[in-house]
Backbone as a chain_set.jsonl record, in Angstrom:
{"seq": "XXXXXXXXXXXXXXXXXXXXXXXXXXXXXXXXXXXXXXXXXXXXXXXXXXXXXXXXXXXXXXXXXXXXXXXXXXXXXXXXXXXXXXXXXXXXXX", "coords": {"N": [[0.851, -1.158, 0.0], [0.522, 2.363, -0.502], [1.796, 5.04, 0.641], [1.76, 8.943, 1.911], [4.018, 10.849, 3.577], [4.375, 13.696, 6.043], [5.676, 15.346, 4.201], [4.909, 14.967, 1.794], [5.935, 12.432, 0.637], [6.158, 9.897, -0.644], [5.699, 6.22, -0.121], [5.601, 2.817, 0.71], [4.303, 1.079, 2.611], [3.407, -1.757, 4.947], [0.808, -4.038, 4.437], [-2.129, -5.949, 5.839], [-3.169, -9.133, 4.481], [-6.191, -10.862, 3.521], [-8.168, -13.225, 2.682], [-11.065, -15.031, 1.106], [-14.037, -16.727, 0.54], [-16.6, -15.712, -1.741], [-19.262, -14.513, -2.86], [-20.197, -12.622, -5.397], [-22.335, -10.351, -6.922], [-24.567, -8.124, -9.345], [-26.064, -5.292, -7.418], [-29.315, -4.179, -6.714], [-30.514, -0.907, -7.242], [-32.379, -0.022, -4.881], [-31.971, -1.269, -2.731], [-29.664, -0.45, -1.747], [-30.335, 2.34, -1.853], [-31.827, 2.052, 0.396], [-29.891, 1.604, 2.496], [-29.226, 4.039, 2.563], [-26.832, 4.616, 1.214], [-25.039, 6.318, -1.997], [-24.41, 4.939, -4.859], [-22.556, 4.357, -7.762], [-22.194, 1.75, -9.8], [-22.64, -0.575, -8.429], [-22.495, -3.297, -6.078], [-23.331, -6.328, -4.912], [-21.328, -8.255, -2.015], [-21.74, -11.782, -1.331], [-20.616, -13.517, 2.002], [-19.199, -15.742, 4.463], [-20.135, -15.496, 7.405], [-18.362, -14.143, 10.201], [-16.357, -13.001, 8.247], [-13.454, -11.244, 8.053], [-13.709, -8.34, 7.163], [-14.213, -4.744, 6.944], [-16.106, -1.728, 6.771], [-14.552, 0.412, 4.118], [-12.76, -1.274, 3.08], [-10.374, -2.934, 0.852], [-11.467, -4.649, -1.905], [-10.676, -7.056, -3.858], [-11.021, -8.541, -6.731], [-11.31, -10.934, -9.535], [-12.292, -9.843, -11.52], [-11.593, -7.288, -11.038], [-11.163, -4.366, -8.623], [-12.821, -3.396, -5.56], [-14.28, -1.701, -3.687], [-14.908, -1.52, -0.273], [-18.26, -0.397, 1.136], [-20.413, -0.487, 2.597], [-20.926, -3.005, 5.039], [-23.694, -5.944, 6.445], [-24.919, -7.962, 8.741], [-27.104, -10.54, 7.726], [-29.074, -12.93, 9.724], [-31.295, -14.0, 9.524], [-33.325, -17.305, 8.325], [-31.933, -20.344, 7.391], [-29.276, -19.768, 6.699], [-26.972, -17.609, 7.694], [-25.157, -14.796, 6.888], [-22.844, -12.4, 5.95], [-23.356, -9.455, 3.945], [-21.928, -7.856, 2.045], [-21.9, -3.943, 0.549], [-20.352, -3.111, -1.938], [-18.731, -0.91, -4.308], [-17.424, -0.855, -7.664], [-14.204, 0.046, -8.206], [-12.83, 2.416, -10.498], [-10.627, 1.817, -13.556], [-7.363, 3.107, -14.638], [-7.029, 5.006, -17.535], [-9.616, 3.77, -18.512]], "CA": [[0.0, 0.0, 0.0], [1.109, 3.411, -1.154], [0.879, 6.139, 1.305], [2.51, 9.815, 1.918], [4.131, 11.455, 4.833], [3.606, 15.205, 6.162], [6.131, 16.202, 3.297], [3.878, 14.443, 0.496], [6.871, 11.84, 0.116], [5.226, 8.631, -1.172], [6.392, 5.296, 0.489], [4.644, 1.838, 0.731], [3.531, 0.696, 3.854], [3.03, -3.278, 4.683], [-0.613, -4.199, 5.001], [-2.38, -7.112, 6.171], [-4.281, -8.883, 3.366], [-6.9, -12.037, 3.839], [-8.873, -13.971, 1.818], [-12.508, -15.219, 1.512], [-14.9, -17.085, -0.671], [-18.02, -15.3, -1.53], [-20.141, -14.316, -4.4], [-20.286, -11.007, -6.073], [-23.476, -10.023, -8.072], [-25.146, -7.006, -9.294], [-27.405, -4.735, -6.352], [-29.96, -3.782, -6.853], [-30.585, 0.605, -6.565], [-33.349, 0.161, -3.9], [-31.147, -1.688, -1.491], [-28.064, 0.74, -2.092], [-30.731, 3.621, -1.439], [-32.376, 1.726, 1.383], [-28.87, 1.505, 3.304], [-28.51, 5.251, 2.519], [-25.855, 5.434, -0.056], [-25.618, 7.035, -3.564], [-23.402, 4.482, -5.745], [-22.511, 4.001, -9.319], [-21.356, 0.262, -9.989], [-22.948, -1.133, -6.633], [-22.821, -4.442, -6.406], [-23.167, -6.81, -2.763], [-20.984, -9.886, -2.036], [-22.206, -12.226, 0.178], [-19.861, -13.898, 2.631], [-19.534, -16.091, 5.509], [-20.277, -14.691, 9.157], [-16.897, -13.72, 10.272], [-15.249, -13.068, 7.8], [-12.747, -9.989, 8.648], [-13.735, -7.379, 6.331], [-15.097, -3.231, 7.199], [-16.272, -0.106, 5.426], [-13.556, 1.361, 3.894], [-11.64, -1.759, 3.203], [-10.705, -3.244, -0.769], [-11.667, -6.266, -2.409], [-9.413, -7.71, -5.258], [-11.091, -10.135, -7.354], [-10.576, -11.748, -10.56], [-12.96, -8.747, -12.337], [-11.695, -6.059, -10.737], [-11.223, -3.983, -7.371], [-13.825, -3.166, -5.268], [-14.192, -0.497, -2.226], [-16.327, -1.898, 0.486], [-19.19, 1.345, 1.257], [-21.241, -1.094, 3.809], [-21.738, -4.598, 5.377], [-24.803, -5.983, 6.689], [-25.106, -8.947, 9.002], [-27.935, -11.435, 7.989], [-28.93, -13.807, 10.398], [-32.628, -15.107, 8.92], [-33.19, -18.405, 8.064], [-30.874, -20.966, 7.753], [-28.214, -18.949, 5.88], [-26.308, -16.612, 8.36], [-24.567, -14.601, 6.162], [-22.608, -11.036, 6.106], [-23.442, -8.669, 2.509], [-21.066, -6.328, 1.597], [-22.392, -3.075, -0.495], [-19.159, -2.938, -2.631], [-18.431, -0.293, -5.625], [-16.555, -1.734, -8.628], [-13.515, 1.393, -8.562], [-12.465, 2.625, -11.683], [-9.746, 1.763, -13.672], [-7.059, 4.253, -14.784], [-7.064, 4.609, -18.621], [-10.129, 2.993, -19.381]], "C": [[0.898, 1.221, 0.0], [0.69, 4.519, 0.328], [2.115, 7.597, 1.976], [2.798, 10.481, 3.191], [4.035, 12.996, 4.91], [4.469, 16.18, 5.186], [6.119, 15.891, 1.786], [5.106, 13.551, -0.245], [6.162, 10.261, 0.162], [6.518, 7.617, -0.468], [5.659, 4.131, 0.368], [4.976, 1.293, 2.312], [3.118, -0.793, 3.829], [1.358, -3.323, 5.546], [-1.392, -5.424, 4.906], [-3.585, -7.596, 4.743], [-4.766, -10.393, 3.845], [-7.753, -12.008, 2.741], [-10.394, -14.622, 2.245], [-13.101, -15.962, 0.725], [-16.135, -16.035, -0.322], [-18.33, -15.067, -2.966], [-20.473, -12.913, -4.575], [-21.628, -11.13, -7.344], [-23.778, -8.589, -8.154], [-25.962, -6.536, -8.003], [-28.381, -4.307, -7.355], [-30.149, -2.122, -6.04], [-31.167, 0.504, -5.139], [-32.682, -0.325, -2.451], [-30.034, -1.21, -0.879], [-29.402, 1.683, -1.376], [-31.338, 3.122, 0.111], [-31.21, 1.664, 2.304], [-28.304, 3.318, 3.144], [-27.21, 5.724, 2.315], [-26.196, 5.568, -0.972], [-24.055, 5.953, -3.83], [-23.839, 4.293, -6.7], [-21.811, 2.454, -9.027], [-21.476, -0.35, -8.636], [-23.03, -2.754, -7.01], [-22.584, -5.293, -4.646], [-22.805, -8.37, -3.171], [-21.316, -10.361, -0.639], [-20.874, -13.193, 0.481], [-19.855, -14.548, 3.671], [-19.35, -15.21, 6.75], [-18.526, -14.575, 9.436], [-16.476, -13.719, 9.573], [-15.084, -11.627, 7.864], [-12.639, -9.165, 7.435], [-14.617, -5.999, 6.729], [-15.234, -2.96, 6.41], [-14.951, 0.623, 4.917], [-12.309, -0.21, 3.164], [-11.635, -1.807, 1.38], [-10.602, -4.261, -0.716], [-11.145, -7.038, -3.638], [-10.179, -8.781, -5.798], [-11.087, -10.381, -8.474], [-10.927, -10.343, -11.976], [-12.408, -7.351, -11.825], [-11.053, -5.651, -9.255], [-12.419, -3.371, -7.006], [-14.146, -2.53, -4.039], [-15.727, -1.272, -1.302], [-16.762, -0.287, 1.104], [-19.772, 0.752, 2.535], [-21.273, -2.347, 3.961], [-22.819, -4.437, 6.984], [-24.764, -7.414, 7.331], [-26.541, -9.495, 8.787], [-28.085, -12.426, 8.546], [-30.156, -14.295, 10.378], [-32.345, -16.108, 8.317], [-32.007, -19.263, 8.29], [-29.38, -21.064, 7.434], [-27.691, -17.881, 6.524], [-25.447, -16.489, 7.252], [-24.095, -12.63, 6.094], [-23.115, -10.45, 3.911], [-22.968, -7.123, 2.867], [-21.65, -5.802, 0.317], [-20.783, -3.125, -0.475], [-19.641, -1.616, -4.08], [-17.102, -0.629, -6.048], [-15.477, 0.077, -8.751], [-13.019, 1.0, -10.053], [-11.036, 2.719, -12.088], [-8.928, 2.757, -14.367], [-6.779, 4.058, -16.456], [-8.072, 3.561, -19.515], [-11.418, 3.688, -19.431]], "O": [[2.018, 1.103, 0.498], [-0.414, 4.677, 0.847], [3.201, 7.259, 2.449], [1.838, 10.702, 3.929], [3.639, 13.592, 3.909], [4.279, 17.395, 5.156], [6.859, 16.277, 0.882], [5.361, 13.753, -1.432], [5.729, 9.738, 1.189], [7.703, 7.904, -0.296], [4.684, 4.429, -0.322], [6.085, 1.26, 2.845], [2.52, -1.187, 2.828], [0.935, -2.904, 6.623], [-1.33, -6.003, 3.821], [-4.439, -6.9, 4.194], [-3.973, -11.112, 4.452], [-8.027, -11.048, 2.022], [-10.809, -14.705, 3.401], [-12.447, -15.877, -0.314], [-16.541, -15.643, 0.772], [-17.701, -15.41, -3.967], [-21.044, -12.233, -3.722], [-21.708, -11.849, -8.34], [-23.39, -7.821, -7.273], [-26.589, -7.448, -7.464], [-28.215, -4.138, -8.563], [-30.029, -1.93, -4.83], [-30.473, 0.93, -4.216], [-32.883, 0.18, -1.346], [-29.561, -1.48, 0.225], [-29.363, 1.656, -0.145], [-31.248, 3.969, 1.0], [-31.749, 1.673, 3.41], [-27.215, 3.729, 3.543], [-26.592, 6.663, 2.815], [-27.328, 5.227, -1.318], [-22.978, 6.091, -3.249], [-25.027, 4.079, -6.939], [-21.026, 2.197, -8.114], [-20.533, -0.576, -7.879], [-23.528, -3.258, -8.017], [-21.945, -4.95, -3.651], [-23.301, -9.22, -3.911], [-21.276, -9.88, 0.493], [-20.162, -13.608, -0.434], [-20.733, -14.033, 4.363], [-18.475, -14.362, 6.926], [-17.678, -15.034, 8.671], [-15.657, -14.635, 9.652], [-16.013, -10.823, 7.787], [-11.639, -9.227, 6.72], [-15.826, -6.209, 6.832], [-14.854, -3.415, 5.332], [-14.469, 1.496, 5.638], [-11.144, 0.034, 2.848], [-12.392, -1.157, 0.659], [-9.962, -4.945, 0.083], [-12.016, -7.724, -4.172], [-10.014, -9.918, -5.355], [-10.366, -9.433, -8.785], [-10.222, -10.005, -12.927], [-12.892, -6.328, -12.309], [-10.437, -6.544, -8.673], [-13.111, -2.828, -7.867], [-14.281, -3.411, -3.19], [-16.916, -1.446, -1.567], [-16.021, 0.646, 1.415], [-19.656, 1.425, 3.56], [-21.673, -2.988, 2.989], [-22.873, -3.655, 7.934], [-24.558, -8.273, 6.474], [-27.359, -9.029, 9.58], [-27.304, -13.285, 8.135], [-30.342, -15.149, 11.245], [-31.278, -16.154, 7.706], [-31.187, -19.035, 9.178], [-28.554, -21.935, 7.705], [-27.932, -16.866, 5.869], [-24.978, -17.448, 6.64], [-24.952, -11.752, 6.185], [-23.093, -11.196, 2.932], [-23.275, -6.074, 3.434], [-21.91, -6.474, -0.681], [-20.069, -3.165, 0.527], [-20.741, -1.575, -4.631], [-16.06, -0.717, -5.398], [-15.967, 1.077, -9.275], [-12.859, -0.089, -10.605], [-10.223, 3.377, -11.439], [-9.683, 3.565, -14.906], [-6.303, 2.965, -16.764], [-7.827, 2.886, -20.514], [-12.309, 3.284, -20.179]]}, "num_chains": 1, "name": "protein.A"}
């Protein structure tokens, strides 16, 4: 990870990275607006219960990178399951 000190001198920084299975699909707007964000390229992966991921973190996967905005613990039925609101970030030159 890239990051600058108080005399804007760029450096990389070691940062912890983990892994996950889950499934990435399109959102749907209404569920993005119902969690009270505004995204372009929203999309929610679902994931197992613990798995160690916040707001703010990134998601690397085979399509892309992906900024987590929100997760959401579900714990109905017989599918406990966390859903991350993700936006797909944009790539540079495309």
């Amino acid at each position: 990870m890239w990051t600058e000190d108080e005399d804007n001198n760029k450096y990389s920084t070691e940062q912890e990275i983990g892994t996950f299975f889950g499934h990435i699909q399109q959102t749907q707007a209404e569920l993005v607006q119902n969690m009270g964000l505004s995204l372009t390229n929203a999309y929610k992966v679902l994931a197992p219960v613990g798995t160690d991921v916040l707001s703010g973190d990134t998601i690397e996967s085979n399509d892309g990178m992906y900024s987590v905005k929100a997760v959401k613990k579900v714990e109905l039925g017989l599918n406990p399951h966390l859903v991350l609101i993700v936006q797909q970030d944009e790539v540079e030159g495309s």
